[in-house]
N, C-alpha and C positions, 0 to 999 in steps of 0.2 A: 631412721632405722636405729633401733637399740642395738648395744654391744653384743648381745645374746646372738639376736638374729643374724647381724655382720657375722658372727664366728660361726653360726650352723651355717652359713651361705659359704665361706669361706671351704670348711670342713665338706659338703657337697660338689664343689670344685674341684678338689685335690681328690674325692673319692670320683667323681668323673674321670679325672684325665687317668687316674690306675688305672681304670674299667678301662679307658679306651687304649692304654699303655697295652695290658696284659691281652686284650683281646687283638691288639696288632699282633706280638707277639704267638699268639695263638693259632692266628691265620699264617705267617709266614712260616711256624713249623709244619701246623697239621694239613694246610691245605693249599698252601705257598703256591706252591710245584705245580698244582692240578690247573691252577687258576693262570699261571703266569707262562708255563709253556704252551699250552694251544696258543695264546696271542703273540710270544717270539715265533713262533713257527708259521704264523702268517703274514708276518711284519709290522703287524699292529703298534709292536714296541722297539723293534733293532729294524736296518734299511734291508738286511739280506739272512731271509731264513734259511738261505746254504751254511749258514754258523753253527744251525743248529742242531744237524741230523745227524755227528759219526757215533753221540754214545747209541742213538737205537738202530745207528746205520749197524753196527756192529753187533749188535742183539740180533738181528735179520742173519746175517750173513754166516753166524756160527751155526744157525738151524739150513743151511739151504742147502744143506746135503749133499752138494756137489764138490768139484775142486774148486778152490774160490784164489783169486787175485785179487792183490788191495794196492790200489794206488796212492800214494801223497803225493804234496806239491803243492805250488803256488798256481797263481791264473795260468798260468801256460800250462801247466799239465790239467789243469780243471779246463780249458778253449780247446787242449789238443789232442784230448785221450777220450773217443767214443767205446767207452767197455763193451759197448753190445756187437759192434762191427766187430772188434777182436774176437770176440765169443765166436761169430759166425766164419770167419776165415782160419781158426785152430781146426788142426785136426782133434787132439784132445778135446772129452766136453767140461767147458768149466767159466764160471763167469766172472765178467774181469769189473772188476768196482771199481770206478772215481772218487775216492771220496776227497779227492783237493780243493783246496781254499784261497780264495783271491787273496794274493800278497803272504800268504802263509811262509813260514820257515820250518826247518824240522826242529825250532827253540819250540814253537809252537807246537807240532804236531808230536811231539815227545809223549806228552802227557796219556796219549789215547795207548801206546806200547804196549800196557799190561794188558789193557781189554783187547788190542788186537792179538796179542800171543793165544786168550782164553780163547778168541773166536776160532784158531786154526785153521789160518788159511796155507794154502802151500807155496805161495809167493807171494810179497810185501814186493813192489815199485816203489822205491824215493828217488824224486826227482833232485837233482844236484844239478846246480849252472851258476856262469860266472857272476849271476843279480843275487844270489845266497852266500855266499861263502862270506859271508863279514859280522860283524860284532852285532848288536841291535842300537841301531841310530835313534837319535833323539826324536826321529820324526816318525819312528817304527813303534815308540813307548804305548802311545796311544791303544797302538791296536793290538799288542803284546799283552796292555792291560786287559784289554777287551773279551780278547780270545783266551786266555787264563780264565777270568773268572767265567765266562760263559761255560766255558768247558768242565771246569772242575766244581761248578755246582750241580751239576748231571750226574756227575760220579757217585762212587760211595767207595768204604774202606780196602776193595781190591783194585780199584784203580792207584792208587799210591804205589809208586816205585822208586827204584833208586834215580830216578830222573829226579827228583826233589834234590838230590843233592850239587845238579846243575843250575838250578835257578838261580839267576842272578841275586846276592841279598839284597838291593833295592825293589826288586820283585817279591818279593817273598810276601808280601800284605795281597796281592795279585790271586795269590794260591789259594785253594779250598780242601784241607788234610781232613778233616773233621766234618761230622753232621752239622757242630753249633755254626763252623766257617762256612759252610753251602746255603744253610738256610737264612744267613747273614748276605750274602751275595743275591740270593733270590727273593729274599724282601726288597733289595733295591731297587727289583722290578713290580712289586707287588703297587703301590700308591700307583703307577701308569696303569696297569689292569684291571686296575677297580674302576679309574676314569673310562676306560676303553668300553668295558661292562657296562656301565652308564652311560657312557653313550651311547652303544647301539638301544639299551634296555625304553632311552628315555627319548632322544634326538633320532632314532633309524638310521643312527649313521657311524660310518666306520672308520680307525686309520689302515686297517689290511687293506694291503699290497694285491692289486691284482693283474701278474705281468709272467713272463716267463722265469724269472729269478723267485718264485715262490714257490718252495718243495712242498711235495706233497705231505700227507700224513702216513702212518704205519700203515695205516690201514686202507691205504686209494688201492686200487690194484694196478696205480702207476708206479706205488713206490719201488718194488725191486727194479723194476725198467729204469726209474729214474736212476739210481745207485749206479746204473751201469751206463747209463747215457745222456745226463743231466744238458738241462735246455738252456738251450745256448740262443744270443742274441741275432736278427738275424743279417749276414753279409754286408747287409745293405748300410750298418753302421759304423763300418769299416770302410777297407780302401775300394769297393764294388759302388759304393758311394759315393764317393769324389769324385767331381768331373778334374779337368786338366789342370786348373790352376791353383785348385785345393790340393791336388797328391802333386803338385811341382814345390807349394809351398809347406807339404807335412814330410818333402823327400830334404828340404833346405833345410829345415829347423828340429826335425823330431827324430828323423833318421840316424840321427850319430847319438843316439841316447845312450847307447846300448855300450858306447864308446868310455863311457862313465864308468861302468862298472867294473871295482878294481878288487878281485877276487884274490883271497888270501889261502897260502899252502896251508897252514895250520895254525893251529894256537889259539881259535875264534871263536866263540862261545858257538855259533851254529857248527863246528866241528867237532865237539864235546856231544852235541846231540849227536849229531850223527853216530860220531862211535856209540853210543850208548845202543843207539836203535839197530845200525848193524848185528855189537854182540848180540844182546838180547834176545834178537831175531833168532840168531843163525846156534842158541846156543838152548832154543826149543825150536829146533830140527827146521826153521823158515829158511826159507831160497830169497835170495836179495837181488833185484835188478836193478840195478843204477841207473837212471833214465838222465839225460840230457835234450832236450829239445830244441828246435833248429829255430837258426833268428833269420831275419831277412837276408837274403847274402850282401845288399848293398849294406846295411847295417854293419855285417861282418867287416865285411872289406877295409870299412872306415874306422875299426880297431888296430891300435899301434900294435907294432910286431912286440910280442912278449908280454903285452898288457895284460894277456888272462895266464898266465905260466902257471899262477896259482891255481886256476881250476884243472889244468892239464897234471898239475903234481898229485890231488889231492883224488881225480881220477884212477890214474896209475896209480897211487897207496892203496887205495880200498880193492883195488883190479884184481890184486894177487891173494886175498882173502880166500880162500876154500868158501864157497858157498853163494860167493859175490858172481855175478855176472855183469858187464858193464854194457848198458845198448845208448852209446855217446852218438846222438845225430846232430850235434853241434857243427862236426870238421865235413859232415858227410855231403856228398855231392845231390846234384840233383832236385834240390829243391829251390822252386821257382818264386816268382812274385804271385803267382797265382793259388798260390799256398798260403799264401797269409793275409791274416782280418789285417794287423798293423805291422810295425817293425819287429815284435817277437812273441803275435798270438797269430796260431792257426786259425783258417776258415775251414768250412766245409769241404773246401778239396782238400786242405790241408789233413784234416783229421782222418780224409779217406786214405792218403798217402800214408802219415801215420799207424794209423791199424794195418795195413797189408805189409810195413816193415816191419811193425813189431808180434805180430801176431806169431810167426813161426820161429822168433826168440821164447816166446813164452814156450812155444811146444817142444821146443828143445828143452829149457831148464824141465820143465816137466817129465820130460823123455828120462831124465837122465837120473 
């Protein structure tokens, strides 16, 4: 090969990879979105498309005409809050949405604030318990990362608030403030959805998920059902499944988990949210219900006296708030073993129990 030819081979290589540089780039602006949310939404690319559904969750709910409730929280309020059963046992009509997240925090669930104040609902539930009240642990990072950018590539320039100025600065690469920072975040999913494309287009075959943790689409006529009563695993993978010597040895070993949890009065970055989402709430006209949800009692039992003081302070601060109502079923009696999947998620009777106590708290704040 002459020199000539080496340099135009050369010179057709470099103008290759631009062509393939600029036309990635092209797809992740103009068409990123299109191509890469149907497959997070099915699971084709993330393990749980419950991640994926509060920015259109909240698109629905600002149109549904009614009085609407919004729930957050972690798995226990996502295992232990059937919106649709509450809906039926109010007197008032109004539907009560789940929109909680396994392992969520309100560091996490911050971000959505602005778009839930535009949706105007007339009561916001955060769940607050003694597994939340602490700093973000190193082993939390992960999915702190995850849920940031997942979240804040869905957005656009009205979801930005003063919640930005909570973010941790080591988090702060996490975040998406800008078009160029979203579209940045959802090219990271774009090279998996072009695979997933070509796989089904060329092999007939799929990575979507096809299980009960796979939400619907806007457009199922399951989805507003689902927002209100999201499918849950069934009993049978819980303690209804254990014979005697599996729940003798999950009552030895797993039981005092709960005993770990060492919940701080204030000062905690998950306290910083919270204040945040309170005012916020309550300062375009939202009603706040403070939810705590109940652990197994032998779980309780086996917490040192005064270990949780800090959830019981931080209770009582927010308690006296104008606007705040507190429904704490932590201390509360009454609840069985037959109420719970594990040591601090409800079963199906539990969630029954659930909605008939809390259903007539909503109709009071409402009443009132």
């Amino acid at each position: 090969m002459n020199v000539e030819n080496k340099n135009f081979t050369i010179k057709q290589l470099i103008a290759s990879v631009s062509i393939s540089v600029i036309i990635s780039m092209l797809l992740s602006d103009s068409v990123g979105i299109y191509l890469v949310n149907p497959k997070i939404r099915d699971g084709s690319l993330i393990m749980e498309s419950r991640y994926t559904i509060t920015h259109d969750a909240l698109d629905s709910i600002s149109e549904d005409g009614v009085n609407s409730v919004i729930a957050l929280g972690s798995s226990m309020t996502f295992k232990g809050l059937d919106g649709g059963c509450v809906g039926e046992k109010m007197v008032n009509d109004a539907n009560v949405y789940n929109l909680a997240m396994p392992m969520s925090l309100a560091y996490e669930d911050m971000v959505h604030i602005p778009q839930i104040v535009h949706s105007k609902p007339n009561i916001v539930m955060i769940e607050i318990g003694p597994n939340v009240l602490t700093n973000i642990s190193p082993n939390h990072s992960e999915y702190t990362q995850f849920r940031f950018k997942l979240d804040t590539m869905q957005q656009d320039d009205s979801d930005v608030g003063s919640w930005i100025d909570i973010i941790h600065p080591e988090h702060d690469d996490w975040v998406a403030l800008n078009d160029i920072e979203r579209n940045l975040f959802i090219h990271e999913y774009v090279s998996g959805a072009i695979e997933e494309q070509l796989r089904r287009a060329v092999l007939n075959q799929s990575e979507a998920r096809k299980s009960w943790a796979v939400a619907p689409y806007t457009n199922s006529p399951n989805w507003m059902d689902y927002l209100q009563s999201p499918s849950m695993p069934s009993d049978s993978y819980g303690f209804e499944g254990m014979n005697s010597i599996e729940r003798e040895e999950y009552n030895s070993t797993k039981m005092s988990g709960s005993a770990g949890y060492a919940p701080k009065e204030n000062g905690t970055i998950t306290h910083a949210a919270l204040d945040y989402e309170i005012q916020t709430l309550l300062d375009n006209n939202i009603k706040i219900i403070l939810v705590s949800l109940p652990q197994h009692p032998v779980a309780i039992n086996l917490v040192p006296q005064g270990k949780w003081d800090g959830f019981n302070s931080t209770m009582a601060r927010y308690g006296v708030i104008d606007g705040v109502t507190i429904f704490d079923q932590l201390w509360e009696s009454g609840w069985e073993d037959e109420h719970f999947y594990d040591r601090n998620h409800l079963d199906d009777e539990g969630r029954i129990e659930f909605c008939q106590r809390l259903a007539p708290v909503i109709d009071q704040v409402l009443n009132e």
